[in-house]
C-alpha positions as CSV (number, residue, x, y, z in Angstrom):
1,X,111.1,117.1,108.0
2,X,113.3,119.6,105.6
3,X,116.1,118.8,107.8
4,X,116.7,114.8,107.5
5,X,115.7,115.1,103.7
6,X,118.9,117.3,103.8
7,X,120.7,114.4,104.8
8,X,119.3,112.3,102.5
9,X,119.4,114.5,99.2
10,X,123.1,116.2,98.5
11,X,123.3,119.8,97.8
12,X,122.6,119.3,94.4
13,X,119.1,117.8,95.3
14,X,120.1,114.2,94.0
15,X,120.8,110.7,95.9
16,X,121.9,107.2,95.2
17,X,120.7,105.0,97.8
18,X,122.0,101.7,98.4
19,X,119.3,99.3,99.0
20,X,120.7,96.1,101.1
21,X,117.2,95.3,102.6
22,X,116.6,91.9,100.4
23,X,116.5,89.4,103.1
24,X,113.7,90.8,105.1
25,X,111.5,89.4,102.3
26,X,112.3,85.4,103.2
27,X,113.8,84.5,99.5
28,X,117.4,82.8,99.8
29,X,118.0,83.9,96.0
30,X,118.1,87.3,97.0
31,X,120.8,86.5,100.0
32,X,123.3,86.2,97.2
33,X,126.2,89.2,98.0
34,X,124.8,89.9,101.4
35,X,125.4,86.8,103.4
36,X,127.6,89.0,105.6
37,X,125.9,92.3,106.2
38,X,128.3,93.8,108.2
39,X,131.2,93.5,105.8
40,X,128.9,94.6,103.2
41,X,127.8,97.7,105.1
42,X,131.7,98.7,105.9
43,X,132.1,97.8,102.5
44,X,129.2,100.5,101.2
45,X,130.2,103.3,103.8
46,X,133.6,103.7,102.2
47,X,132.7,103.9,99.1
48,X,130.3,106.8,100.4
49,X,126.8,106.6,98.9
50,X,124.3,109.2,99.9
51,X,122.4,106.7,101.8
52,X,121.6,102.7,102.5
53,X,118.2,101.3,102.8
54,X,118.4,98.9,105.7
55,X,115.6,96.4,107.6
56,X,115.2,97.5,111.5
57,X,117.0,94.2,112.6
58,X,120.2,95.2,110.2
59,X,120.7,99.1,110.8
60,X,123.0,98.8,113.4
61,X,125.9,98.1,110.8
62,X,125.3,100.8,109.6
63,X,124.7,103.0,112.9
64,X,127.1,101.5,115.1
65,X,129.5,103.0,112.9
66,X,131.5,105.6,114.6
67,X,132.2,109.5,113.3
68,X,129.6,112.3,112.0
69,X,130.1,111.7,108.3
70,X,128.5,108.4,106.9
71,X,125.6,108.0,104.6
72,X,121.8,108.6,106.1
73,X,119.7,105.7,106.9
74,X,116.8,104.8,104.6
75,X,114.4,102.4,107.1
76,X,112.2,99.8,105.8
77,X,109.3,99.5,107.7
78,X,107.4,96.6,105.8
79,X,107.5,93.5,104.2
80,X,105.6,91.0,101.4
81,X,105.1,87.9,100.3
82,X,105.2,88.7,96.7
83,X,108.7,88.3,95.7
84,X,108.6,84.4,94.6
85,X,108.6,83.5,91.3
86,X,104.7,82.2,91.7
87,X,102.3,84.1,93.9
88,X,101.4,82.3,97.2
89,X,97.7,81.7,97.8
90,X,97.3,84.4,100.1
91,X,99.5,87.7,99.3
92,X,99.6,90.1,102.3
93,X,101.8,93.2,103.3
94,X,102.7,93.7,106.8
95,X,104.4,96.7,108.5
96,X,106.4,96.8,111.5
97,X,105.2,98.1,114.9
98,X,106.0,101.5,115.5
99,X,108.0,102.1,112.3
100,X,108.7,105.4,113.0
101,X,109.7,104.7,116.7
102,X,111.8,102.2,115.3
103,X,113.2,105.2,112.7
104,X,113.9,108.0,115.6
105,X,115.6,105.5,118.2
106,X,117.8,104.3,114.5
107,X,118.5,108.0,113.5
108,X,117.0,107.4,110.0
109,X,116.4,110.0,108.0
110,X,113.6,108.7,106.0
111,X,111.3,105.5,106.3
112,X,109.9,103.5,103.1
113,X,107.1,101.4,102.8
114,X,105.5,99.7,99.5
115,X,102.3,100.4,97.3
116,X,101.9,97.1,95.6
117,X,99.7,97.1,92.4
118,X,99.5,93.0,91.1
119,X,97.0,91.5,88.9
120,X,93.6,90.5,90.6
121,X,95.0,91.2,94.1
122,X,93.0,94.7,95.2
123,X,92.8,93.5,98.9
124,X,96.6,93.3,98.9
125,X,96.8,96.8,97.3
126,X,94.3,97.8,99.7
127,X,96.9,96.7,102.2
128,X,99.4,99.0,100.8
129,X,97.2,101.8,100.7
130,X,96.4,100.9,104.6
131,X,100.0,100.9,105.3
132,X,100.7,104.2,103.5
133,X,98.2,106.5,105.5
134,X,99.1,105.2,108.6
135,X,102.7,105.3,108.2
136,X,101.9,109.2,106.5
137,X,100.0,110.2,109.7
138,X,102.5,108.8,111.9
139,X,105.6,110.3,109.9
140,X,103.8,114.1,110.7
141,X,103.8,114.0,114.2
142,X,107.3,114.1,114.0
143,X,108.7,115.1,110.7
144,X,109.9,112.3,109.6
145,X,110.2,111.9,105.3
146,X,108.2,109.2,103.9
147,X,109.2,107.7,101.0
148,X,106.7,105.1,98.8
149,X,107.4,102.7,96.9
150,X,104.9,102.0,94.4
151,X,105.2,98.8,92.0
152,X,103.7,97.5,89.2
153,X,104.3,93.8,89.0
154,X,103.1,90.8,87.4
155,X,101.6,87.9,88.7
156,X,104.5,86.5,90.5
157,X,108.1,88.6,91.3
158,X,108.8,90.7,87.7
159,X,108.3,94.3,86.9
160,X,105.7,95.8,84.4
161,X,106.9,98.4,82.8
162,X,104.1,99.4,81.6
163,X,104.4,103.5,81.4
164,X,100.6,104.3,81.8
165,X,100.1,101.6,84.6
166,X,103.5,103.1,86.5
167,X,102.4,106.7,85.7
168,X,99.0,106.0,87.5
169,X,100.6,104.2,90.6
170,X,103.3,107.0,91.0
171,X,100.6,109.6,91.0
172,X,98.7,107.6,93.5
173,X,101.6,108.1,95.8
174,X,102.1,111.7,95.2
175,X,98.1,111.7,96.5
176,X,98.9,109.6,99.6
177,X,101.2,112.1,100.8
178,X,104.7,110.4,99.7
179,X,107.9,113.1,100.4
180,X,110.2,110.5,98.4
181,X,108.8,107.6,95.4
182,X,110.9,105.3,94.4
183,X,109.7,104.0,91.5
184,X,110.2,101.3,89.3
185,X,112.0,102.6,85.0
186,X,109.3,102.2,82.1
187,X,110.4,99.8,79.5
188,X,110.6,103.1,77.2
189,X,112.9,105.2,78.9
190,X,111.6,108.1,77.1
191,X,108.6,108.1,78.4
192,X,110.0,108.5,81.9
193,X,109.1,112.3,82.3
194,X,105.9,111.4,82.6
195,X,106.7,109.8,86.0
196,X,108.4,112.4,87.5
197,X,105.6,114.9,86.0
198,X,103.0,112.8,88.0
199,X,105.1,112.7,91.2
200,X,104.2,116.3,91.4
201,X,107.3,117.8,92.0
202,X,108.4,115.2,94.8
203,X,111.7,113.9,93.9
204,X,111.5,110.5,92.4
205,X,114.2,107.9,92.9
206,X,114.8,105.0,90.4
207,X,114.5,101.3,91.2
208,X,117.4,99.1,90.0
209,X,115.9,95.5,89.6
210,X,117.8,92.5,88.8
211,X,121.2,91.7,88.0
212,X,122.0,93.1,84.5
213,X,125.3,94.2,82.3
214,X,127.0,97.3,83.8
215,X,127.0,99.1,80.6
216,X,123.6,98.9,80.4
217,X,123.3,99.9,84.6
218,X,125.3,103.1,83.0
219,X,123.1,104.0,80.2
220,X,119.6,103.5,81.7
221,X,120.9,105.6,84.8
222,X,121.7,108.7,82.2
223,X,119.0,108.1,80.4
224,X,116.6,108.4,83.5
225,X,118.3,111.8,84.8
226,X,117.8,113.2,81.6
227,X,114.6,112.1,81.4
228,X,114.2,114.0,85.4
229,X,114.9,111.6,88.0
230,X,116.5,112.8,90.8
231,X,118.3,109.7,91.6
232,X,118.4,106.0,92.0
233,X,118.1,102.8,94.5
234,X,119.7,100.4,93.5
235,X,120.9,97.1,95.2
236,X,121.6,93.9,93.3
237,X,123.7,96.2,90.6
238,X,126.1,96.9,93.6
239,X,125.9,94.5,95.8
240,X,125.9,91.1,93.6
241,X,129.0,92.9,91.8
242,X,132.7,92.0,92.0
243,X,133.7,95.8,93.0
244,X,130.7,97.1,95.2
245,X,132.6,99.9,95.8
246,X,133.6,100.9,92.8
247,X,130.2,100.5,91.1
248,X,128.9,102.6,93.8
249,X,131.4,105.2,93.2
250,X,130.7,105.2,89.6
251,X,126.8,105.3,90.2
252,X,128.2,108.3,92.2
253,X,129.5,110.2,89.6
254,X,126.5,109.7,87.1
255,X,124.4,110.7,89.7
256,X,126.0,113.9,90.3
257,X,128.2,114.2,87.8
């Protein structure tokens, strides 16, 4: 396991991975900046991120990319039905078949999957939870890093940042044998230590979210790796901007600066 977590993490024990899996969730909205994949994946690799978060059908822009030196795959393994703005009648989760089959045969060097916590939907977190164990058990046959993502959201696609609720969920991970969480910022930054201290000493990567101000991208981002973090994920702050590869570069330097 040690071994593709050392491609994911630099020798400073920190990463910035580029998420670009938004259209395995079936939302047009979220299309916006990655209608063509493989110009944004050329795009990404130059600018030289630790890693990209890519579905199973869209890794190959990445992989097909010849030469030893290019950021390490991130897989996604599963998908919802949760990110529209008003929940559908029936929420579900769904993994892949053989995710990490899919993940060797793609050279990944870490798989993610979600732990989805919404109001008054346990069977869809019970989903999750299902998801999680078997994708854990799977991942130790053959050392592959699991990474969780566990998410707080309202009823409908938006963030709570609730620090308590995100705290619990995080350690719930940590429990279920996560390597990596990536894991959502509290709406009081401050308080973010107490998500990394529940993570148990796993290294926890930030979520982006939406679209927002790049000044403000900058200043949350210092503000979480002071408060511990060892890292981000973010997507729609690169890719939805006019100069992916110079945010990315910048989110670079914060990140390891």
């Amino acid at each position: 396991m040690l071994p593709r977590l050392n491609r994911l993490f630099a020798a400073d024990g920190r990463c910035f991975d580029v998420a670009v899996d938004h259209g395995f969730v079936n939302e047009a909205a979220f299309l916006t900046g990655i209608e063509d994949m493989a110009e944004v994946v050329r795009t990404l690799v130059d600018a030289a991120p630790d890693a990209i978060q890519l579905s199973p059908g869209q890794a190959r822009h990445l992989q097909d990319i010849a030469g030893p030196r290019k950021p390490a795959l991130v897989l996604r393994t599963d998908l919802a039905n949760v990110y529209a703005a008003e929940l559908p009648r029936v929420p579900w989760s769904q993994m892949i078949d053989d995710p990490v089959g899919t993940a060797i045969r793609l050279d990944a060097a870490c798989v993610v999957v979600n732990l989805l916590l919404l109001p008054d939907q346990p069977d869809l977190h019970r989903q999750c939870i299902r998801n999680v164990t078997a994708l854990r058990a799977a991942c130790d046959l053959v050392g592959m890093p699991l990474m969780v993502e566990p998410l707080v959201m309202k009823s409908g696609y938006g963030v709570d940042g609730d620090a308590d609720k995100i705290v619990g969920i995080v350690r719930q991970a940590a429990e279920l044998g996560a390597d990596v969480i990536k894991a959502d910022p509290t709406d009081d930054l401050s308080q973010y230590h107490r998500v990394v201290q529940a993570a148990g000493g796993k290294p926890v990567l930030v979520r982006g979210g939406g679209r927002i101000p790049d000044e403000e991208v900058f200043a949350r981002t210092r503000a979480l790796m002071e408060q511990g973090a060892a890292g981000i994920v973010y997507g729609r702050n690169v890719i939805q901007h006019d100069d992916p590869a110079g945010m990315t570069r910048k989110l670079m330097d914060l990140v390891h600066g």
